[in-house]
KOLGUDREN-330322 format. One record per residue: x, y, z of N, C-alpha, C in turn; residue number from 1; chain. Coordinates in steps of 0.05 Angstrom, whole numbers, m for minus. Layout:
residues N
+--------+--------+--------+--------+--------+--------+--------+--------+--------+-----+-----+
:    n_u :    n_v :    n_w :   ca_u :   ca_v :   ca_w :    c_u :    c_v :    c_w : seq : mol :
+--------+--------+--------+--------+--------+--------+--------+--------+--------+-----+-----+
:      X :      Y :      Z :      X :      Y :      Z :      X :      Y :      Z : NUM :   A :
...
+--------+--------+--------+--------+--------+--------+--------+--------+--------+-----+-----+
***
This chain:
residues 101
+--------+--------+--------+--------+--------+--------+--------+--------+--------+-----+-----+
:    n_u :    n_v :    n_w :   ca_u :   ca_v :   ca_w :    c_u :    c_v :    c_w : seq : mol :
+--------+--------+--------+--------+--------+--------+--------+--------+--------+-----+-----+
:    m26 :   m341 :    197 :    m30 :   m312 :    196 :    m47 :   m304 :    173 :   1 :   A :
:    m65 :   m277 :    177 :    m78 :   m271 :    156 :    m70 :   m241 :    148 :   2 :   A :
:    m80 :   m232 :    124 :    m69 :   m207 :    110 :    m80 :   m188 :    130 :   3 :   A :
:    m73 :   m167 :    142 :    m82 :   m146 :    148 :   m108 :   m137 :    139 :   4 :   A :
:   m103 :   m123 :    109 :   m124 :   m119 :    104 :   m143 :   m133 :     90 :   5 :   A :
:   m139 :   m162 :     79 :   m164 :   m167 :     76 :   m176 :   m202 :     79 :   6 :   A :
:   m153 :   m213 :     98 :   m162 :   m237 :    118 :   m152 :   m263 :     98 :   7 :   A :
:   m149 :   m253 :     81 :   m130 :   m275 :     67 :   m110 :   m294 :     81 :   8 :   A :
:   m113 :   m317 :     80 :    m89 :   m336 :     93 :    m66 :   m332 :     76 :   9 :   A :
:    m52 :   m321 :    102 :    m21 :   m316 :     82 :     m4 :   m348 :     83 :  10 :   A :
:      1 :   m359 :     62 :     24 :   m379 :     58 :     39 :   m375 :     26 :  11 :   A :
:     62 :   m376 :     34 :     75 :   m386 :      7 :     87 :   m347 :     10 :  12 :   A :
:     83 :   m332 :     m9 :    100 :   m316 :    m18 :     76 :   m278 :     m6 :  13 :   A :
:     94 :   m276 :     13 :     68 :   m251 :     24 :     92 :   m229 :     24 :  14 :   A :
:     88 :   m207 :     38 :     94 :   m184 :     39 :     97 :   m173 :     63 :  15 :   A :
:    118 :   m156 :     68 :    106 :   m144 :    100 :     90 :   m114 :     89 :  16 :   A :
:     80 :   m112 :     98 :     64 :    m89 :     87 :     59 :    m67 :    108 :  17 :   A :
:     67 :    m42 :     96 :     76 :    m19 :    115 :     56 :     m3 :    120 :  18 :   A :
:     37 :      5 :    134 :      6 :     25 :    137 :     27 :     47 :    133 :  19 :   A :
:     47 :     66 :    142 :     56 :     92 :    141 :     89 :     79 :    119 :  20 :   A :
:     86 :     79 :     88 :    101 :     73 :     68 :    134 :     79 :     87 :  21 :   A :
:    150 :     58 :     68 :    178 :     53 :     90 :    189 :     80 :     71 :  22 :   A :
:    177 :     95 :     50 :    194 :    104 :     35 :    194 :    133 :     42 :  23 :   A :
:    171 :    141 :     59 :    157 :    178 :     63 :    161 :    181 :     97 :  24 :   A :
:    160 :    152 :    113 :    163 :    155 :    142 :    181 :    130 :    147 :  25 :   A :
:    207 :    154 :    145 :    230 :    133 :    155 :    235 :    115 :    197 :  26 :   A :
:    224 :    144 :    204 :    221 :    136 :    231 :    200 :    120 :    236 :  27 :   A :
:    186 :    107 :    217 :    166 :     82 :    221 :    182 :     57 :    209 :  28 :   A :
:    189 :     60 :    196 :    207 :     39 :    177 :    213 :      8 :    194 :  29 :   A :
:    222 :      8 :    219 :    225 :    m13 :    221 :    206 :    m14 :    254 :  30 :   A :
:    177 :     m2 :    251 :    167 :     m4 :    283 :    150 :    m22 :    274 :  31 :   A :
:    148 :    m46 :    284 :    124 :    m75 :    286 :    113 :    m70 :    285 :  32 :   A :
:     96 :    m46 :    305 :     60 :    m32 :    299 :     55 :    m25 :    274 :  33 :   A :
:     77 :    m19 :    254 :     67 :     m4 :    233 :     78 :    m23 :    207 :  34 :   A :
:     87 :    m47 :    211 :     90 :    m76 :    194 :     75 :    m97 :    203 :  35 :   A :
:     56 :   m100 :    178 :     41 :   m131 :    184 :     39 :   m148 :    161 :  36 :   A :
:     33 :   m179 :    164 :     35 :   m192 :    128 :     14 :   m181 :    124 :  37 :   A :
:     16 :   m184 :     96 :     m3 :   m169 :     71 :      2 :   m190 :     38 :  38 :   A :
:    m25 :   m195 :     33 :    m25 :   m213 :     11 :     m8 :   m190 :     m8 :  39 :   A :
:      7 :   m209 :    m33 :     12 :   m185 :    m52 :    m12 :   m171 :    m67 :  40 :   A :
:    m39 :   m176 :    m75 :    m52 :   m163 :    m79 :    m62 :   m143 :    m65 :  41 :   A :
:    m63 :   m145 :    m46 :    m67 :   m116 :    m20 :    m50 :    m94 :    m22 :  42 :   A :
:    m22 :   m112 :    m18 :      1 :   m100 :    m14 :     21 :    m75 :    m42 :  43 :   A :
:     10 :    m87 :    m56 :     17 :    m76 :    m91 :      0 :    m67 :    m99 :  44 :   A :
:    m20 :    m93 :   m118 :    m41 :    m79 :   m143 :    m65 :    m60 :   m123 :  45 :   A :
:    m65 :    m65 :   m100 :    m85 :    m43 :    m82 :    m72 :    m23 :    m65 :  46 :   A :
:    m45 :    m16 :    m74 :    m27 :     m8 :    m52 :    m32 :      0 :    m29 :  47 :   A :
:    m32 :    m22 :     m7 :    m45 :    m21 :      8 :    m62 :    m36 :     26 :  48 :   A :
:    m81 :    m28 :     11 :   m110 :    m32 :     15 :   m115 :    m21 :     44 :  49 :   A :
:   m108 :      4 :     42 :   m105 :     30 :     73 :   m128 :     29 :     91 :  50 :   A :
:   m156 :     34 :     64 :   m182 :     35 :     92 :   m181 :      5 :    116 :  51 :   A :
:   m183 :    m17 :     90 :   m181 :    m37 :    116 :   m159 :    m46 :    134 :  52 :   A :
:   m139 :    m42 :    122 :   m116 :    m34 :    137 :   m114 :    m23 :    167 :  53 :   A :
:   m133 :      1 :    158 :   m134 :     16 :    184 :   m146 :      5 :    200 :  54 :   A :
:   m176 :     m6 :    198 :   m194 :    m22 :    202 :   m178 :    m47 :    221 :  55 :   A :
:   m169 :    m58 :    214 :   m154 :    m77 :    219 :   m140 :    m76 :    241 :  56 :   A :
:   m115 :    m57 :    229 :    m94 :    m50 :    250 :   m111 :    m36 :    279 :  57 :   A :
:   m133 :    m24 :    279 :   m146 :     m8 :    309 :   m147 :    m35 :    319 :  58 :   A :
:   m161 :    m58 :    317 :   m165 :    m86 :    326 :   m134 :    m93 :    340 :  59 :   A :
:   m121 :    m90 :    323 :    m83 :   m113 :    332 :    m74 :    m87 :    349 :  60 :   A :
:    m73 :    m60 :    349 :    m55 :    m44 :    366 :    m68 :    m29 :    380 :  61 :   A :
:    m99 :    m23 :    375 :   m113 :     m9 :    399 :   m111 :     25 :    388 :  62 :   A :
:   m128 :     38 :    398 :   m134 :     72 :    390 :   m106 :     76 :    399 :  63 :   A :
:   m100 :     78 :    420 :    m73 :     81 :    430 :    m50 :     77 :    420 :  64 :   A :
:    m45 :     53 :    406 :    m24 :     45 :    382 :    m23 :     60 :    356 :  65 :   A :
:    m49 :     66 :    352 :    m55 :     75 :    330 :    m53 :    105 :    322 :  66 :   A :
:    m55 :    118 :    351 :    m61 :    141 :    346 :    m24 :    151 :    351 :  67 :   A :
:    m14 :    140 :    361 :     26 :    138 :    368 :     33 :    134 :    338 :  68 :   A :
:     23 :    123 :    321 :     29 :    114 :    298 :     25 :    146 :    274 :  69 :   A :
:      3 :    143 :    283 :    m11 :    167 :    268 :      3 :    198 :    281 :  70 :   A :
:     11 :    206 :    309 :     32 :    217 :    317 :     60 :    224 :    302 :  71 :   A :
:     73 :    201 :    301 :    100 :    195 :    299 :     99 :    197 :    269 :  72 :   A :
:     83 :    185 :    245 :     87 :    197 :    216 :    101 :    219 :    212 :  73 :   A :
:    100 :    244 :    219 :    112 :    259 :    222 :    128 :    277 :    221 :  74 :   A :
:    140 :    261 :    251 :    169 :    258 :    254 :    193 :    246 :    235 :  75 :   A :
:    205 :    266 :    227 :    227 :    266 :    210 :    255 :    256 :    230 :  76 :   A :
:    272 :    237 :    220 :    286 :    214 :    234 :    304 :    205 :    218 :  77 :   A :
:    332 :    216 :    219 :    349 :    192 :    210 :    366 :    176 :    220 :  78 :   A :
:    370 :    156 :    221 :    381 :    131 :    232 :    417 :    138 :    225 :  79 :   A :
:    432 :    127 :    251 :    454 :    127 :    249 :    466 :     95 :    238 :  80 :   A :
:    481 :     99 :    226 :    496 :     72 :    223 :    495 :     51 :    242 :  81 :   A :
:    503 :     58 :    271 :    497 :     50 :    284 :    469 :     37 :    288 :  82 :   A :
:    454 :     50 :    299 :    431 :     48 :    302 :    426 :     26 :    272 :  83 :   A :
:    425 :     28 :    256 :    419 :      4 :    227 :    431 :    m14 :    233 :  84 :   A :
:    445 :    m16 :    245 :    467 :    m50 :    252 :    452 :    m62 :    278 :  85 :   A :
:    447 :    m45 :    290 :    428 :    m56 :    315 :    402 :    m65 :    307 :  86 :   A :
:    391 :    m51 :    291 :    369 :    m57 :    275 :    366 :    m86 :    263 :  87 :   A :
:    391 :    m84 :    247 :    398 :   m103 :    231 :    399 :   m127 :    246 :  88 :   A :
:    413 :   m128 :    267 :    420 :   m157 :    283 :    399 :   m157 :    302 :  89 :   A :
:    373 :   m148 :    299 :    345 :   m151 :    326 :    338 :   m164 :    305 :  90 :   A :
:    328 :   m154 :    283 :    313 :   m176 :    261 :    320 :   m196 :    251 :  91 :   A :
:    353 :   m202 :    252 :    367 :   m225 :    242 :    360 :   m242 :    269 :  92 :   A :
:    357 :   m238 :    294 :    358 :   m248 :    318 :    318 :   m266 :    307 :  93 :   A :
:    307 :   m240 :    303 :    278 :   m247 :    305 :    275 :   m273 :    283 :  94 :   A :
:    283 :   m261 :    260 :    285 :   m289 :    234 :    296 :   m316 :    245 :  95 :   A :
:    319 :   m310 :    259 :    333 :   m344 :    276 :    314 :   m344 :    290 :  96 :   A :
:    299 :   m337 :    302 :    278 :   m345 :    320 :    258 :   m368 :    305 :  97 :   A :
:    247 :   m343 :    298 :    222 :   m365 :    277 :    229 :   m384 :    264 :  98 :   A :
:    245 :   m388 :    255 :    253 :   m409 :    240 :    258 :   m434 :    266 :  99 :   A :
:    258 :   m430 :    281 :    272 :   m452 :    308 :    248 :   m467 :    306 : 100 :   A :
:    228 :   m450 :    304 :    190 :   m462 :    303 :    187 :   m486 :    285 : 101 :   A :
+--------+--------+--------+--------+--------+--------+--------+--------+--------+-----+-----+
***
């Protein structure tokens, strides 16, 4: 895999890196379209690195992905308990996955 935004081979210690921040768009927080790896330099000391980011992300999700993305920012969303435990056990499911590899 490479960084989003700037093609870096990710190995060893990367980031998921959020195009719409997990901290201002909660109802993005855990959507795949809007998490990709990201070197920590992109990811931190460029926070970001948004233009190519964007750049990037039109390529992996299409105007269409992008523009749902850019939609949904938004939207204000809070998650039920529920809903976070479901959450919780899709990505624990997805982590036992990968690792099977």
């Amino acid at each position: 895999k490479q960084c989003i935004s700037c093609n870096t081979i990710l190995t060893g210690k990367f980031d998921a890196g959020h195009y719409y921040n997990m901290n201002n768009h909660w109802n993005l927080r855990f959507d795949l379209e809007n998490i990709w790896g990201q070197c920590v330099r992109c990811n931190r000391s460029l926070h970001g690195n948004l233009i190519e980011y964007r750049k990037r992300l039109l390529t992996q999700i299409g105007e269409d992905g992008l523009k749902r993305l850019d939609d949904e920012c938004h939207v204000i969303r809070k998650f039920t308990k529920d809903e976070l435990y479901e959450i919780q056990a899709e990505f624990k499911k997805k982590l036992k996955d990968i690792k099977l590899y």
